[in-house]
mmCIF file of the N, C-alpha and C atoms, coordinates in Angstrom:
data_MODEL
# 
_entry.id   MODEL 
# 
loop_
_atom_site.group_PDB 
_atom_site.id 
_atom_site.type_symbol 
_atom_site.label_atom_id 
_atom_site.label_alt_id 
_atom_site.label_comp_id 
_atom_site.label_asym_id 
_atom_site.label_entity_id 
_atom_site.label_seq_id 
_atom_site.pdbx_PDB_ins_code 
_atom_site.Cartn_x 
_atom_site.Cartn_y 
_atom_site.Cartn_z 
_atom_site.occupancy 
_atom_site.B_iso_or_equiv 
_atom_site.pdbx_formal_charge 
_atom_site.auth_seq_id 
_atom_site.auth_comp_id 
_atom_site.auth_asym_id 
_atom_site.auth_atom_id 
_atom_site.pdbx_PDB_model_num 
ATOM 1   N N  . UNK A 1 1  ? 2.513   30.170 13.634 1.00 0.00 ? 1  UNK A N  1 
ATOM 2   C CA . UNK A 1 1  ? 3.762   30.893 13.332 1.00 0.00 ? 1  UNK A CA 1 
ATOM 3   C C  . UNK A 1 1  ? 3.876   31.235 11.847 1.00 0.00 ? 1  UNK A C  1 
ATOM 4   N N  . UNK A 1 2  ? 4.693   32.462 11.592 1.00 0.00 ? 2  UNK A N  1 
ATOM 5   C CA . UNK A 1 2  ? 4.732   32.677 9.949  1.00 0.00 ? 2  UNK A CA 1 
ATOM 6   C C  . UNK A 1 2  ? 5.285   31.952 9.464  1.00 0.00 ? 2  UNK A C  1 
ATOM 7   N N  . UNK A 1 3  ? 5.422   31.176 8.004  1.00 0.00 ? 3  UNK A N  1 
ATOM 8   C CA . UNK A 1 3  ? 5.749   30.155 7.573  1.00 0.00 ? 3  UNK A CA 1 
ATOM 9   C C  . UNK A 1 3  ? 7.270   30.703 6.824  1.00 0.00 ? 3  UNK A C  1 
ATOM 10  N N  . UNK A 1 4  ? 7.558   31.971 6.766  1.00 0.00 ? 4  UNK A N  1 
ATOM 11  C CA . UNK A 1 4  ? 8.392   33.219 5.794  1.00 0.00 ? 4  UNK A CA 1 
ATOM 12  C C  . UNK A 1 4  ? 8.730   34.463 6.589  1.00 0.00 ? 4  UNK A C  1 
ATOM 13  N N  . UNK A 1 5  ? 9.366   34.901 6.435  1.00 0.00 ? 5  UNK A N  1 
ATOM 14  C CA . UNK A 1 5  ? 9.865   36.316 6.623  1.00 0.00 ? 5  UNK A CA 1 
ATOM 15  C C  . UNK A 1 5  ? 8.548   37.027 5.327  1.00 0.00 ? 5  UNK A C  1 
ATOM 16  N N  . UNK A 1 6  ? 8.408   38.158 5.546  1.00 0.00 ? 6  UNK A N  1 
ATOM 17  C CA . UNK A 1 6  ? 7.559   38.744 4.640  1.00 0.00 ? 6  UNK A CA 1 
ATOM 18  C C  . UNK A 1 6  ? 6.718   40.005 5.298  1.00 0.00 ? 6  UNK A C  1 
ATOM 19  N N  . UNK A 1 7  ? 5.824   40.256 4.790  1.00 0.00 ? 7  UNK A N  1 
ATOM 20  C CA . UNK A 1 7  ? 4.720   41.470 5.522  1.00 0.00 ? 7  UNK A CA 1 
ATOM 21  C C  . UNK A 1 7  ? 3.708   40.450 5.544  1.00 0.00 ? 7  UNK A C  1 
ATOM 22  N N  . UNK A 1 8  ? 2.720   41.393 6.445  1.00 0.00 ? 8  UNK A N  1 
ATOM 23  C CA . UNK A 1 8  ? 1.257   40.870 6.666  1.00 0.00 ? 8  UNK A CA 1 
ATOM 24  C C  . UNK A 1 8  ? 0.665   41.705 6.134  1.00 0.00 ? 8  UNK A C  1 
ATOM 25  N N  . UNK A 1 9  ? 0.219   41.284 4.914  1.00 0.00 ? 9  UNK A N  1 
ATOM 26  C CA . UNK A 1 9  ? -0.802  42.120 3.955  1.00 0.00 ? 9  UNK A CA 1 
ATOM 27  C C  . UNK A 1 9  ? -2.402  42.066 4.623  1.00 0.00 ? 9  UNK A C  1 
ATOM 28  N N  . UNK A 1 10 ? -3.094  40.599 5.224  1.00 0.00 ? 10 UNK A N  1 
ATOM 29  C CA . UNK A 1 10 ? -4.257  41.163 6.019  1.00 0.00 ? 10 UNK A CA 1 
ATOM 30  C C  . UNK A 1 10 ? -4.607  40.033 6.745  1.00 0.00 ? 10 UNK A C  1 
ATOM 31  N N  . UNK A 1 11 ? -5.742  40.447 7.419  1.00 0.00 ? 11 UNK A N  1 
ATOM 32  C CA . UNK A 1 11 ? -5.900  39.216 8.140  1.00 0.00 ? 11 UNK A CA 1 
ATOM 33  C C  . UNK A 1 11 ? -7.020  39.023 7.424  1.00 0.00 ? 11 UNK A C  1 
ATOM 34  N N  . UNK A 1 12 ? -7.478  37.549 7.177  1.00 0.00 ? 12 UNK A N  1 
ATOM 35  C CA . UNK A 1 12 ? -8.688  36.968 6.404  1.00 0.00 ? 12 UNK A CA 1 
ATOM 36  C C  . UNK A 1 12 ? -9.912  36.750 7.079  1.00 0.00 ? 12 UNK A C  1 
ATOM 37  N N  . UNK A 1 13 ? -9.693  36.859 8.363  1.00 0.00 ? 13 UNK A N  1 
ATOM 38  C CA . UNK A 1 13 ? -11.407 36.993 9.315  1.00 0.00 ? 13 UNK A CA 1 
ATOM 39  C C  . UNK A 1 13 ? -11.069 37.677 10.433 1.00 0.00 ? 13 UNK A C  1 
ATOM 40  N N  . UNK A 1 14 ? -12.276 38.485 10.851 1.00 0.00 ? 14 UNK A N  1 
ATOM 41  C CA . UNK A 1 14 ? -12.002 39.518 12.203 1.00 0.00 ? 14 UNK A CA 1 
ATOM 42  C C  . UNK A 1 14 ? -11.423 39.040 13.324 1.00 0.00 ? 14 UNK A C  1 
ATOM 43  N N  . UNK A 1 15 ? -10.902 39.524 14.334 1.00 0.00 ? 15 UNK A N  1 
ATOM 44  C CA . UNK A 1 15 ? -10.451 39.130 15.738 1.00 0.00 ? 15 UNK A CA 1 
ATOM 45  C C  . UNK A 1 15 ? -11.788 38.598 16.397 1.00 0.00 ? 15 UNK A C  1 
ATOM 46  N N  . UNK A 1 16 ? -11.645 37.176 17.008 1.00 0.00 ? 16 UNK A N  1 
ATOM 47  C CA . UNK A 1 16 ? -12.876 36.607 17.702 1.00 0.00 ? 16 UNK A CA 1 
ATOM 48  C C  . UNK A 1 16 ? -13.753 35.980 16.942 1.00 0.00 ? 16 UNK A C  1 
ATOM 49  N N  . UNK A 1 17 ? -13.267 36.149 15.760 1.00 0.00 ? 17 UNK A N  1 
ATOM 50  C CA . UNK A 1 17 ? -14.065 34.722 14.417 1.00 0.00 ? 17 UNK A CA 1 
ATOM 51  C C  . UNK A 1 17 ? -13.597 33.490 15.368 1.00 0.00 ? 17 UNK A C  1 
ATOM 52  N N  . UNK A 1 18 ? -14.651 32.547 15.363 1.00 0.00 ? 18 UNK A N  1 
ATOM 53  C CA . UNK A 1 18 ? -14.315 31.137 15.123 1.00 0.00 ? 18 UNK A CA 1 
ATOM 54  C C  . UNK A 1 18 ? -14.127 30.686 13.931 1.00 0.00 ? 18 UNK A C  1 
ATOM 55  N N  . UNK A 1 19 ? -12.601 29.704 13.846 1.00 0.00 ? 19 UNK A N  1 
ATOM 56  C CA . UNK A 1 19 ? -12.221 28.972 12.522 1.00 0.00 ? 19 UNK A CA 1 
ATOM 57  C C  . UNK A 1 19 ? -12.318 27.378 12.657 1.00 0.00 ? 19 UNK A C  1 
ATOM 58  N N  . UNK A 1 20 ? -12.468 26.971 11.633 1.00 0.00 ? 20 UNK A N  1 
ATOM 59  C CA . UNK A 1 20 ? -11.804 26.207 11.763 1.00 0.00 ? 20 UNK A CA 1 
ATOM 60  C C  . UNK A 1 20 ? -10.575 25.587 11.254 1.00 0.00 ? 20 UNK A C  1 
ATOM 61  N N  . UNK A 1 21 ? -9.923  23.926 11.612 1.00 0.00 ? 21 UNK A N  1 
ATOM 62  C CA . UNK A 1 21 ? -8.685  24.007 10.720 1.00 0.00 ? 21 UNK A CA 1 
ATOM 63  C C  . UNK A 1 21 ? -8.762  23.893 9.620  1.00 0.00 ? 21 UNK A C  1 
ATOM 64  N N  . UNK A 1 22 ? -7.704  24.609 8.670  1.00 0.00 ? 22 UNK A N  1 
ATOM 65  C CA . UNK A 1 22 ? -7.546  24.703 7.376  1.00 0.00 ? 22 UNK A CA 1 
ATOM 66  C C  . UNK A 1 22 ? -7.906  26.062 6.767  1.00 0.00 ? 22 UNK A C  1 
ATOM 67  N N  . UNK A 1 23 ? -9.017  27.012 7.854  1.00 0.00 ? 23 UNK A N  1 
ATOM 68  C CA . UNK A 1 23 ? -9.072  28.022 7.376  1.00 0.00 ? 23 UNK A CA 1 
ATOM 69  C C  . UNK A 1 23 ? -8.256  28.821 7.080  1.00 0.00 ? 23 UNK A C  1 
ATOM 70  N N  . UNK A 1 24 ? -8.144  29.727 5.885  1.00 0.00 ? 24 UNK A N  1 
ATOM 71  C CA . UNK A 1 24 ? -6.642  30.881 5.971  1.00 0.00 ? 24 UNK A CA 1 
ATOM 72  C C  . UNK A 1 24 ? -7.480  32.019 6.867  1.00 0.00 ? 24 UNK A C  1 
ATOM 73  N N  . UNK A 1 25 ? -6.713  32.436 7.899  1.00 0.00 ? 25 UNK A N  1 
ATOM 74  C CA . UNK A 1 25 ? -6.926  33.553 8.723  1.00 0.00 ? 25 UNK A CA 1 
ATOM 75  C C  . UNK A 1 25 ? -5.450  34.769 8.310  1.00 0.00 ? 25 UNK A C  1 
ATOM 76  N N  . UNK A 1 26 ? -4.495  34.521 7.899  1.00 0.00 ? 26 UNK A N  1 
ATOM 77  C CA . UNK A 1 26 ? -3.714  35.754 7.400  1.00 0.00 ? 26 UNK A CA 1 
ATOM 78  C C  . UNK A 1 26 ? -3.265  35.362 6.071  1.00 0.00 ? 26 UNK A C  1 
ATOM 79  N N  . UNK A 1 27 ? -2.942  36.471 5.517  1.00 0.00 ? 27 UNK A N  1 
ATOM 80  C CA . UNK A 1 27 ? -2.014  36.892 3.936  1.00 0.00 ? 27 UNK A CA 1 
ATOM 81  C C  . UNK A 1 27 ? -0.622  37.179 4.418  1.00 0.00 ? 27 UNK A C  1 
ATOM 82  N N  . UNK A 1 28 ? 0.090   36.683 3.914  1.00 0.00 ? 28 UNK A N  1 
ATOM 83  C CA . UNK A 1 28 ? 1.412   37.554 3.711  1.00 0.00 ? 28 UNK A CA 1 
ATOM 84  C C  . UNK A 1 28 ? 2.258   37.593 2.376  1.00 0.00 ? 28 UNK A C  1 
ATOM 85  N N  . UNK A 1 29 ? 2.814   38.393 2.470  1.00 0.00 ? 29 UNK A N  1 
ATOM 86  C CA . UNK A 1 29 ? 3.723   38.673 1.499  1.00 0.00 ? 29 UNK A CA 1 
ATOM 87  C C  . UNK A 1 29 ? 5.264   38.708 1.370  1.00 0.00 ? 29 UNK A C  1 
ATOM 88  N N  . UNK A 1 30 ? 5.729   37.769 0.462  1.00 0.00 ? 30 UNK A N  1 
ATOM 89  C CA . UNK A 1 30 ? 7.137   37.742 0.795  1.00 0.00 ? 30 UNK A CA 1 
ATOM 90  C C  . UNK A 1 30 ? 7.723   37.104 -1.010 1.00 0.00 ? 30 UNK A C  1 
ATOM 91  N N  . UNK A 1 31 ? 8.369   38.160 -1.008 1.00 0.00 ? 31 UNK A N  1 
ATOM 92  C CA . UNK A 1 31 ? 9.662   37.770 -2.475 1.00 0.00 ? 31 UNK A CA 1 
ATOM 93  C C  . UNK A 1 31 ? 7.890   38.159 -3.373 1.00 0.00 ? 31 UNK A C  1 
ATOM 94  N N  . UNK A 1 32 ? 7.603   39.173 -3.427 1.00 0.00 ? 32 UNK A N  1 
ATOM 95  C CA . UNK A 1 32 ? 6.331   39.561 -4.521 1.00 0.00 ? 32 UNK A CA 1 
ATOM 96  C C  . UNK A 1 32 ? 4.872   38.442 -4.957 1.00 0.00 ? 32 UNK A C  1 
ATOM 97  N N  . UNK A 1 33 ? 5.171   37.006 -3.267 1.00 0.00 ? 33 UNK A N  1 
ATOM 98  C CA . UNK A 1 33 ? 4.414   36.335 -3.812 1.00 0.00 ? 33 UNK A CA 1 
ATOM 99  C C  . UNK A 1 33 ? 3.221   36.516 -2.347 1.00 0.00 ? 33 UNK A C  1 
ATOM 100 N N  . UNK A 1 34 ? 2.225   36.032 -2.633 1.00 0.00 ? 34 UNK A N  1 
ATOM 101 C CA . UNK A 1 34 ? 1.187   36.279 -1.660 1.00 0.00 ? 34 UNK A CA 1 
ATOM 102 C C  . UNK A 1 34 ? 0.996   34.867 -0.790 1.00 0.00 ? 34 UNK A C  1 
ATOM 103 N N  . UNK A 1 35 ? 1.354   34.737 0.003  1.00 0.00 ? 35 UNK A N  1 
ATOM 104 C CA . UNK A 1 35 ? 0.653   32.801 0.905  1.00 0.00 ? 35 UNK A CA 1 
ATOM 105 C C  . UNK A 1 35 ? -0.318  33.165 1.833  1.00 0.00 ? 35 UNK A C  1 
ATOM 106 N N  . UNK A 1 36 ? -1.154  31.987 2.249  1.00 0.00 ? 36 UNK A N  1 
ATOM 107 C CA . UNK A 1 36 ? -1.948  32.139 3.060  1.00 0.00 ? 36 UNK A CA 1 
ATOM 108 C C  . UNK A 1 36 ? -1.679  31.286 4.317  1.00 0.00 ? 36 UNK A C  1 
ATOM 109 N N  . UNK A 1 37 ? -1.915  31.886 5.607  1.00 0.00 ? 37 UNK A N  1 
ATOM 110 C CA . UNK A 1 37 ? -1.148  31.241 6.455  1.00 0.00 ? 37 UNK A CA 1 
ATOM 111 C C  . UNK A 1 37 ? -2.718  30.362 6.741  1.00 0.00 ? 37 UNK A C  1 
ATOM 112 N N  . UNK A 1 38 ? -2.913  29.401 6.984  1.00 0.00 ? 38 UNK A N  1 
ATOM 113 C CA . UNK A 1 38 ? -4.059  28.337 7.424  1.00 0.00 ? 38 UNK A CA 1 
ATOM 114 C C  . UNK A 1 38 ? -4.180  28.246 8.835  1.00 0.00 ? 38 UNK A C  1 
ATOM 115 N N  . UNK A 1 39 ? -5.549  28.419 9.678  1.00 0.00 ? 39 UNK A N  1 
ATOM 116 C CA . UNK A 1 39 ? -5.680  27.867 10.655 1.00 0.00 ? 39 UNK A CA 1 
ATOM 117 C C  . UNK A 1 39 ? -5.315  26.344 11.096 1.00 0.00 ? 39 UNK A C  1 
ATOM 118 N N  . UNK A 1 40 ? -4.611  25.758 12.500 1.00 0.00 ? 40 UNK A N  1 
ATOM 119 C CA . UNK A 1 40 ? -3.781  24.725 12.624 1.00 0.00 ? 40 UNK A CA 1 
ATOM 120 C C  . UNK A 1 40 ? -4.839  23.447 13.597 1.00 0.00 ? 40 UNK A C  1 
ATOM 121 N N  . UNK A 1 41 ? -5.769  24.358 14.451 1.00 0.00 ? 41 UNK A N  1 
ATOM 122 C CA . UNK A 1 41 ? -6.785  23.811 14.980 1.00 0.00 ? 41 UNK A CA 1 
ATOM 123 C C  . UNK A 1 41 ? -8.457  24.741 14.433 1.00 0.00 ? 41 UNK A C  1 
ATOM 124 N N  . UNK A 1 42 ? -9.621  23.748 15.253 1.00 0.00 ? 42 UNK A N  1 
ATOM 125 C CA . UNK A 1 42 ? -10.463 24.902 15.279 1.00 0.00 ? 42 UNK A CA 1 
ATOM 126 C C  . UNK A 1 42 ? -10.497 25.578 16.878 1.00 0.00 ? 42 UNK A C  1 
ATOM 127 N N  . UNK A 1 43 ? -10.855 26.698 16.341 1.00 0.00 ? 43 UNK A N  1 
ATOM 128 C CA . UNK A 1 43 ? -10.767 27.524 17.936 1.00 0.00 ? 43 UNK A CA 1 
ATOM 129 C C  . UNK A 1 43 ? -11.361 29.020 17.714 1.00 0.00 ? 43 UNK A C  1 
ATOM 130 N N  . UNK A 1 44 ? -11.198 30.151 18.268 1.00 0.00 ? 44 UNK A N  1 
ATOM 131 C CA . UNK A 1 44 ? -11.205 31.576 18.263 1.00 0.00 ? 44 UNK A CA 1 
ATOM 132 C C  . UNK A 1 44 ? -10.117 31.655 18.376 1.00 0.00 ? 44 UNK A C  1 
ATOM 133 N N  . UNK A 1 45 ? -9.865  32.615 17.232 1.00 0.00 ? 45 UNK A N  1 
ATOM 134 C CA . UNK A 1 45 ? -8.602  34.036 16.726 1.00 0.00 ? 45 UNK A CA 1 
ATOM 135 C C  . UNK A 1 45 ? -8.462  34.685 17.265 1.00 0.00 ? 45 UNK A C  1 
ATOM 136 N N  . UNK A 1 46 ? -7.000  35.093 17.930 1.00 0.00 ? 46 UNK A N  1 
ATOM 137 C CA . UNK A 1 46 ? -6.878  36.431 18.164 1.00 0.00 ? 46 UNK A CA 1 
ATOM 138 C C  . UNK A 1 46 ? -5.598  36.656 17.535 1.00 0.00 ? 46 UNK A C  1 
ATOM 139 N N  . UNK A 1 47 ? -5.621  37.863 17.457 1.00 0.00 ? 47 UNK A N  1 
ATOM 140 C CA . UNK A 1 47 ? -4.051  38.088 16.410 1.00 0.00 ? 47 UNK A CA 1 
ATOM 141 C C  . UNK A 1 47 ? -2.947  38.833 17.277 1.00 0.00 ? 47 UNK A C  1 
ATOM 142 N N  . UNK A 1 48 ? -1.711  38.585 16.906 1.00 0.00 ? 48 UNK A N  1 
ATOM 143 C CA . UNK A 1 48 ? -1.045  39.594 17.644 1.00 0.00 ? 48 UNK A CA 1 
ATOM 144 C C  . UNK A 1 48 ? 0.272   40.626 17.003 1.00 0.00 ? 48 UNK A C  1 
ATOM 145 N N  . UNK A 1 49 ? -0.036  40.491 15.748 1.00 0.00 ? 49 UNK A N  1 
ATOM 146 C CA . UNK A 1 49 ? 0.530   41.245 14.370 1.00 0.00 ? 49 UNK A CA 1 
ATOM 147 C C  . UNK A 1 49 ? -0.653  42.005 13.644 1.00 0.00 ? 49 UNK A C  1 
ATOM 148 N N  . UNK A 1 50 ? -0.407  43.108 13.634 1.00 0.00 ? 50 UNK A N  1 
ATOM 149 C CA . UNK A 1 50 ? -1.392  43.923 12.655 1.00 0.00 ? 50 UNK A CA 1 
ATOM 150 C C  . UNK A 1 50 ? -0.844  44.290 11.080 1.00 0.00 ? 50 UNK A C  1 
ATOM 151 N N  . UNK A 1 51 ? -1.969  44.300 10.098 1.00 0.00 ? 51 UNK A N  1 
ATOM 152 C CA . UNK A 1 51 ? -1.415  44.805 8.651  1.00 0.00 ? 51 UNK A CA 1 
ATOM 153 C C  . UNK A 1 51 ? -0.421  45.554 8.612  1.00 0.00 ? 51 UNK A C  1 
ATOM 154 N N  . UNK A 1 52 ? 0.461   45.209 7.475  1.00 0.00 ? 52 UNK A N  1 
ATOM 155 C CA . UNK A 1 52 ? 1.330   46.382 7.296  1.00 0.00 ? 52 UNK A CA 1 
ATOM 156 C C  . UNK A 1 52 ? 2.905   46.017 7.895  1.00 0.00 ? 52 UNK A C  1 
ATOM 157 N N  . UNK A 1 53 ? 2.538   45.021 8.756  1.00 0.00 ? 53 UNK A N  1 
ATOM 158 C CA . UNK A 1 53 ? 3.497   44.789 9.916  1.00 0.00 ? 53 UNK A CA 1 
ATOM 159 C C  . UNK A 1 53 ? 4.421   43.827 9.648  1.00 0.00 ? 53 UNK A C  1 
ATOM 160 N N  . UNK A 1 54 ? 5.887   44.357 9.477  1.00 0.00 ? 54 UNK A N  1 
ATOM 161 C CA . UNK A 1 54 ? 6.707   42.985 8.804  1.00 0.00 ? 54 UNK A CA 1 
ATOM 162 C C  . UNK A 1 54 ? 7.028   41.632 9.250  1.00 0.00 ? 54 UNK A C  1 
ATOM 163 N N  . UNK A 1 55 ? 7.509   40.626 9.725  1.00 0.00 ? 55 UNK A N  1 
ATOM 164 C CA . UNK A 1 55 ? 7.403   39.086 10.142 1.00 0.00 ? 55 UNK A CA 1 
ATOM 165 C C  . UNK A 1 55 ? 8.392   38.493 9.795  1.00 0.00 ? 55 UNK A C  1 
ATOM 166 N N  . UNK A 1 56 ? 8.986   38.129 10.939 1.00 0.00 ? 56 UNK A N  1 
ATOM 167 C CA . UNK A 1 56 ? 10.110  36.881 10.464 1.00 0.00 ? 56 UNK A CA 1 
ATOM 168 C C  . UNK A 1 56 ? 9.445   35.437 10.662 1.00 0.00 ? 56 UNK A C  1 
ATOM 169 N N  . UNK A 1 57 ? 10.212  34.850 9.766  1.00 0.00 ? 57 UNK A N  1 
ATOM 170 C CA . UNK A 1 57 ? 10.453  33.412 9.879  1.00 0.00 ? 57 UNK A CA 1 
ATOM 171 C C  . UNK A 1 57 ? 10.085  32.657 11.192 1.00 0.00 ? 57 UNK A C  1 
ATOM 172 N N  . UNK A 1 58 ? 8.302   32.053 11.453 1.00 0.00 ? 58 UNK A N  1 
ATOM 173 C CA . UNK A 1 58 ? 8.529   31.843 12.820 1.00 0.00 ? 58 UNK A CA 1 
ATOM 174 C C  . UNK A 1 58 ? 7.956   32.456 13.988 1.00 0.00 ? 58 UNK A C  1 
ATOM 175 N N  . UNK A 1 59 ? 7.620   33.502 13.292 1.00 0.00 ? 59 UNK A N  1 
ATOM 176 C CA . UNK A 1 59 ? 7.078   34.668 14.618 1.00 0.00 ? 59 UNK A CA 1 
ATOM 177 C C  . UNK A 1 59 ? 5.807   34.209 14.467 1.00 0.00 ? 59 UNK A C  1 
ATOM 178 N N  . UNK A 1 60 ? 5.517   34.157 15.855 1.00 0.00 ? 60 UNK A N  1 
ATOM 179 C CA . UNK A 1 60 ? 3.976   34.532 16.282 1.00 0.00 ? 60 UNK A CA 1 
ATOM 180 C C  . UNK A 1 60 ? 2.844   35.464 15.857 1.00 0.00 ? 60 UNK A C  1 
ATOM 181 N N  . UNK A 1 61 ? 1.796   35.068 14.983 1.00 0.00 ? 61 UNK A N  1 
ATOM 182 C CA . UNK A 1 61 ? 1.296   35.767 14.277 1.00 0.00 ? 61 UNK A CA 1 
ATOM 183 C C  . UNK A 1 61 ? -0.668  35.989 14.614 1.00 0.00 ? 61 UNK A C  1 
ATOM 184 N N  . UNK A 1 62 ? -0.916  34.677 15.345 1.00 0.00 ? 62 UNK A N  1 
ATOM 185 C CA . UNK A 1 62 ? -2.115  34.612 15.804 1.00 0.00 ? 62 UNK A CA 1 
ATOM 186 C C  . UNK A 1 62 ? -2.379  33.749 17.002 1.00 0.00 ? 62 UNK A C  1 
ATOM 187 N N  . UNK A 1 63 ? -3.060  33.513 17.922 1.00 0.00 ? 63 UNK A N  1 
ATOM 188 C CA . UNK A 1 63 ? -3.414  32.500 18.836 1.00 0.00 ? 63 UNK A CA 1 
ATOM 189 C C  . UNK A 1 63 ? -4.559  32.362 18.300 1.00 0.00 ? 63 UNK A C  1 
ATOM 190 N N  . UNK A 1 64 ? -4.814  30.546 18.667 1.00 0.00 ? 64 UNK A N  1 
ATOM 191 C CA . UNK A 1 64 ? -6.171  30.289 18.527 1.00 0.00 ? 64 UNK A CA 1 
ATOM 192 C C  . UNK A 1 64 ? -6.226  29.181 19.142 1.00 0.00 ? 64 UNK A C  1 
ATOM 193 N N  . UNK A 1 65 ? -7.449  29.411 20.186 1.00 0.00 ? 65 UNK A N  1 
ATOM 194 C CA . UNK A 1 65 ? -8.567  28.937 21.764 1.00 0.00 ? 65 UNK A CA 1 
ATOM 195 C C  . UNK A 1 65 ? -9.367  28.159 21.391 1.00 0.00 ? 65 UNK A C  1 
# 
């Protein structure tokens, strides 16, 4: 989940990367500062927010299998 309200400036590895935890798999942006959202397990990514795309507080931003 997003940790902020903010944009999604990018995602940090393609759809169908395996991560593991701790990896950052998205950027966002919120109040002019940049965070990285961290993978929570290891698994495969899939995203369900694309760049560009704004985010609340909370929202669903990736699954990971």
């Amino acid at each position: 989940p997003s940790p902020v309200a903010g944009t999604l400036l990018r995602h940090a590895v393609a759809s169908g990367t395996s991560v593991k935890k701790g990896d950052t798999v998205i950027v966002l942006e919120s109040m002019k500062m940049e965070l990285e959202v961290k993978a929570t397990c290891d698994g495969t990514v899939s995203f369900s927010v694309q760049p560009g795309s704004q985010v609340s507080n909370g929202q669903t931003l990736a699954e990971i299998n």
